[in-house]
N, C-alpha and C positions, 0 to 999 in steps of 0.2 A: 658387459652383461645387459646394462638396459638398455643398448640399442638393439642387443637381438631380441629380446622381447618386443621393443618397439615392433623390428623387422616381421617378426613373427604377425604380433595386433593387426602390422597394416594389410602383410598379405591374407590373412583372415579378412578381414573388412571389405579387401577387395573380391573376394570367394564370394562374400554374400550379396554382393552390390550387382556383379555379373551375373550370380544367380537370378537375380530378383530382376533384373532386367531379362533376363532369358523366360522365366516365367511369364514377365507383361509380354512379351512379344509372342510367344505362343499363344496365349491368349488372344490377344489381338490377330492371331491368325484361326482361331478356333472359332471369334463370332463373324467374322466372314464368312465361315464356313455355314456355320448356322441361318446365318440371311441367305443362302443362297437352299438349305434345305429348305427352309420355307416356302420359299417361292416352289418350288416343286410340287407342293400341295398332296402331298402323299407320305406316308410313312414306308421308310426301309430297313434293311435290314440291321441296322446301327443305328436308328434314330426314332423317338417313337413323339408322338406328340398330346400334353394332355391341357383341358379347359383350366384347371385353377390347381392348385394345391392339395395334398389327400389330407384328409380329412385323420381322425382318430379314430371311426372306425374303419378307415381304408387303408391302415398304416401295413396289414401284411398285402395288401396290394403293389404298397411301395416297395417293400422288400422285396419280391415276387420279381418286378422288373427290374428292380437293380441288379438279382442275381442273374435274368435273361439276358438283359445287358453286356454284363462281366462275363459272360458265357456267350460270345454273340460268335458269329462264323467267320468273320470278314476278318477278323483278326485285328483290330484295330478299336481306338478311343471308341467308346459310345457316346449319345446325350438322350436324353428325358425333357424336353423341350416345352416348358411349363409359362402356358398363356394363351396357347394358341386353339382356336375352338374350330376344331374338325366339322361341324355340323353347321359354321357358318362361313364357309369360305375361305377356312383357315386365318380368317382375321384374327387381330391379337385381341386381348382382353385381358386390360391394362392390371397389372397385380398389384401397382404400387401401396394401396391401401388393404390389401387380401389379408385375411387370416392366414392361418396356419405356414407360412410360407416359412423353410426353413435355412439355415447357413451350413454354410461348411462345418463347420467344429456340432453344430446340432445332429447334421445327418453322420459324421463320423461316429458323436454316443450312440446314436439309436443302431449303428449296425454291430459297433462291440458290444454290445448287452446281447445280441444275439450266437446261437452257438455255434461258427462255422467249425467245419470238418478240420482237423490241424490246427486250428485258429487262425486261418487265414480268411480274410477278407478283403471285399475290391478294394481299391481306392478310389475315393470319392470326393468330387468340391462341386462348390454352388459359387454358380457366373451370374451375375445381373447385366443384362442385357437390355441397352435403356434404344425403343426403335419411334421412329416419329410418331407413332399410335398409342407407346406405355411401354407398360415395363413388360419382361419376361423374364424368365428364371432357366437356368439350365442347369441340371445335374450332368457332370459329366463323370462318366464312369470309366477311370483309365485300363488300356488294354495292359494286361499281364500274362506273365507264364504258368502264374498255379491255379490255370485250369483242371479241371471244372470245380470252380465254386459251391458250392453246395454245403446245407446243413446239419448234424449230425442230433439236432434236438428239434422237434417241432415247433412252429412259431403261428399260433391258431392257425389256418387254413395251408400254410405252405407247409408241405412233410418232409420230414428227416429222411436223409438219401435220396431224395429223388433229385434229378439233374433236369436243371430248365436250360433252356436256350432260346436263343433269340434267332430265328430264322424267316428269310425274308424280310416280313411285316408281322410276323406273328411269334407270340411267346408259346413257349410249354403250357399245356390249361397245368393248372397247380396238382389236382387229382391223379397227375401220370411224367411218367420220365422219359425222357427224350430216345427218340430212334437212336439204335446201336452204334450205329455210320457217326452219327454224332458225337456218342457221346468219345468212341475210340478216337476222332479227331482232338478234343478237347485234351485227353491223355498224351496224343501223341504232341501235341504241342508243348504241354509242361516240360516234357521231355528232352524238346527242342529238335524233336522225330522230322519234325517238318519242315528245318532251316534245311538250307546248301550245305556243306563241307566251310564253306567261307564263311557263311554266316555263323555256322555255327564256333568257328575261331574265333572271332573277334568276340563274341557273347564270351568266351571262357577268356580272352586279356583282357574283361572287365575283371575278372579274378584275379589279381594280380597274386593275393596270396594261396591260390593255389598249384602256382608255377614253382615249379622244381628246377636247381641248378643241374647239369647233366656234366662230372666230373670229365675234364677231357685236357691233355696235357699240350693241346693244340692252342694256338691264337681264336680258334672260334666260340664266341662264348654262345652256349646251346640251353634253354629251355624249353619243360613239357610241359603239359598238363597235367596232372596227378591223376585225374579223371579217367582220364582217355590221352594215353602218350602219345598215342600217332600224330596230335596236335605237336607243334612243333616251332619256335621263332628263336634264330641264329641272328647275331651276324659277327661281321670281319671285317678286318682293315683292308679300304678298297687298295691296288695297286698301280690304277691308275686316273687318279683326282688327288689335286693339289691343288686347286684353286682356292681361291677368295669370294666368301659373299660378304654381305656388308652387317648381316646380324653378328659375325664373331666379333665385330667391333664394339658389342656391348659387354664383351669380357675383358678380365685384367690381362687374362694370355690371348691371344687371338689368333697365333695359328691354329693353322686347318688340321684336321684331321675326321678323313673321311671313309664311312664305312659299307657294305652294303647289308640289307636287312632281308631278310627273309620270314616268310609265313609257311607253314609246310604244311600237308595232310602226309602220311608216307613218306613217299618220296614225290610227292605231287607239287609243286612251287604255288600256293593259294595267293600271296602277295607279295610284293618287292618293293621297295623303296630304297632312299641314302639315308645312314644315319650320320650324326655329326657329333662328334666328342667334343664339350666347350670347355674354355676355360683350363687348357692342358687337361682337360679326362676328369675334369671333379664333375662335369656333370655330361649324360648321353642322352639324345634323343634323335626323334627322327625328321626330316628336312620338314618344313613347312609349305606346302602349295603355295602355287607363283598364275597369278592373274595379271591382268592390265587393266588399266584405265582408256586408256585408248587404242584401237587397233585399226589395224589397214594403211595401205599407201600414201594416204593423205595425211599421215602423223607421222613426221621427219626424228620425233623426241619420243616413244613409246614411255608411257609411267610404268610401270611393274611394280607391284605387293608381295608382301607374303603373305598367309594366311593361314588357318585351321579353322573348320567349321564343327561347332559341337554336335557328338555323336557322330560323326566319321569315322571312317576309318583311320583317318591318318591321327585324327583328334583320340581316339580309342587308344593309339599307340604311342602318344607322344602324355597321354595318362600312366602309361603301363609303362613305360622306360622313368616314369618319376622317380628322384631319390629321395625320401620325406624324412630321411633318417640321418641327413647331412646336412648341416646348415650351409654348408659350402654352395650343395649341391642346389639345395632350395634358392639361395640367394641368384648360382646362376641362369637358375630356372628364370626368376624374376625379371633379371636383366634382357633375360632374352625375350621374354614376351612384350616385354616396353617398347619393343623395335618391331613387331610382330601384328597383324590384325588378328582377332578371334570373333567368331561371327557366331552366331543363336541360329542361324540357319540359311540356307543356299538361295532363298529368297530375300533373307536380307540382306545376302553379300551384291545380290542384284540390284536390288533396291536404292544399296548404298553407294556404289555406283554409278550408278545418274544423279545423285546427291555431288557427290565428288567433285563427276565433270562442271557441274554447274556454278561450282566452287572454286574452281583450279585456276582461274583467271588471279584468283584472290592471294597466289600461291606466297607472296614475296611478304602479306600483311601477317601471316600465319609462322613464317620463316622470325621473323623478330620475337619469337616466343619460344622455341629452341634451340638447344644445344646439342652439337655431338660429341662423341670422344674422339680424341688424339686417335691418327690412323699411320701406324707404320708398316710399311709394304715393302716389298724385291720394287729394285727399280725396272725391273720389266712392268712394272702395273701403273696403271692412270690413278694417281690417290681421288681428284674430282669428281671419279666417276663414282665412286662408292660412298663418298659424300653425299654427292644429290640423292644416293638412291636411299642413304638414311636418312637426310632429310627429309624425303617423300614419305618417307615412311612415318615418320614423327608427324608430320601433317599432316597424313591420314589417320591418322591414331586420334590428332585432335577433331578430323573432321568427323568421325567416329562418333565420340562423344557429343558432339553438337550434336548430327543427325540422331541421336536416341535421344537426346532433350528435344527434340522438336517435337 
């Protein structure tokens, strides 16, 4: 009993650790983003730019643009870009010693004391952005679905219902509501009027609990969407794949067992992949993307990875085939992503990469710090070769970690 408690603590711990590394590193790709709207010397349609902090009595002004913001066209993050002085070259003007200047958890009170329509409100946090000149401050205002934001009680000069938006470089004046075109887009978006057929799939297998089993005396096991049925993901025992990779070695069973998966509108085929039953079928999910470390002619030993990168697709679907209701099932989840890379984004798997290679000489110092499991195979198979490729695996795993502490 108290190691599966343990089991349970550690993989908790490590939920939030991955987390929290996932947050720095978007961050850290969001004031990149920001030094380069800088440089631009102009305000768009996602990013506005102001001299110093508002004041108390400019505080429905800040609400004003948050809600333009959150309401912006482009469909995406906004910022509020706080230090930078439009009237003088867009130079900064440095906050560090500034009044009024606010946090995350301040700017979050100040918008729940306010009355949004539903009681929904954006989401909001304050970035400090420290640049050779001083400091600056960014509100970023995360992009959402329950558009259009808007308030159902007046808040001194900004009025109840009316719908601001951010377009171009220019907000709603507060006195009046946005053009019709507009404001129907912002609708249609809540709606998700505006995804693909695909996109809009994989947004409802973030729902895992609104997927219905679909009773069927067949081998296919078949869910819908409760929503909208014509959404649709199968799959089946493939008939022809019996192969070996080297992740079933991190189960107590390790034969194969391989399946194909399906995404469907109708009868439309939206996505496909393999699934893979581990551990004799205590736990399903779906294959992991296969990269390399090196490629082309001149590399006689190709490396190959596994991978998932969060928010994918494949990452979307290997969330939605989880069993959190098994400890079996959870435990082989574990096992398996120990052998696995997971990446915070398709630039950091790049990134990491060229870290790697520059590493891989090192490959033999990193090897005295791992272990694999016992590998029993048909003797038609090379056991050495599914060795190296777990071993690479574990090395990248470790080299991983290092390149995020760097």
């Amino acid at each position: 009993m108290n190691d599966s408690i343990e089991k349970i603590r550690f993989g908790i711990r490590k939920n939030i650790d991955l987390r929290r590394n996932m947050i720095f590193m978007l961050l850290q790709d969001q004031k990149d983003e920001i030094k380069e709207l800088i440089s631009f010397k102009q305000e768009g349609g996602y990013w506005d730019f102001k001299r110093e902090w508002y004041t108390e009595g400019k505080l429905s002004d800040l609400l004003h643009d948050i809600i333009c913001m959150a309401n912006n066209l482009e469909n995406r993050d906004a910022y509020i870009i706080i230090g930078i002085d439009e009237e003088n070259d867009y130079c900064v003007n440095d906050l560090f010693n500034a009044a009024n200047r606010k946090n995350t958890q301040m700017l979050i009170d100040f918008l729940r004391d306010k009355k949004f329509a539903g009681g929904i409100r954006p989401k909001v946090l304050v970035e400090t952005l420290q640049t050779m000149k001083g400091v600056i401050d960014i509100i970023i205002i995360k992009n959402g679905y329950y558009t259009p934001y808007y308030l159902e009680e007046k808040y001194r000069d900004v009025n109840a219902n009316n719908i601001y938006v951010r377009t171009f470089d220019t907000n709603t004046p507060k006195n009046r509501s946005a053009e019709i075109s507009h404001i129907e887009y912002l609708w249609k978006k809540r709606f998700h009027l505006l995804s693909s057929p695909l996109e809009q799939a994989f947004y409802y297998l973030m729902k895992k609990e609104d997927w219905l089993d679909v009773p069927d005396d067949s081998s296919v096991v078949r869910q819908y969407y409760k929503y909208h049925p014509e959404y649709i993901i199968e799959h089946f025992e493939c008939d022809d794949r019996n192969g070996y990779e080297y992740y079933l070695f991190s189960q107590m069973d390790s034969r194969p067992h391989w399946y194909n998966v399906y995404v469907r509108y109708h009868q439309t085929t939206l996505f496909s992949t393999i699934g893979v039953a581990l551990d004799g079928g205590r736990y399903f999910t779906n294959v992991p993307c296969t990269d390399f470390l090196f490629r082309g002619v001149m590399y006689s030993d190709h490396v190959s990875f596994k991978y998932f990168v969060k928010r994918s697709k494949e990452m979307i679907l290997h969330e939605f085939f989880s069993d959190n209701e098994s400890e079996e099932a959870r435990f082989a989840r574990e096992m398996f992503e120990e052998c696995i890379l997971i990446f915070f984004t398709e630039d950091e798997k790049n990134s990491f990469k060229t870290y790697a290679i520059s590493k891989w000489e090192n490959r033999d110092k990193y090897l005295e710090e791992i272990r694999i499991p016992f590998m029993e195979l048909p003797d038609t198979y090379r056991p050495e070769a599914f060795k190296e490729e777990y071993e690479n695996a574990l090395i990248l795993k470790m080299l991983l970690d290092e390149y995020r502490m760097n």
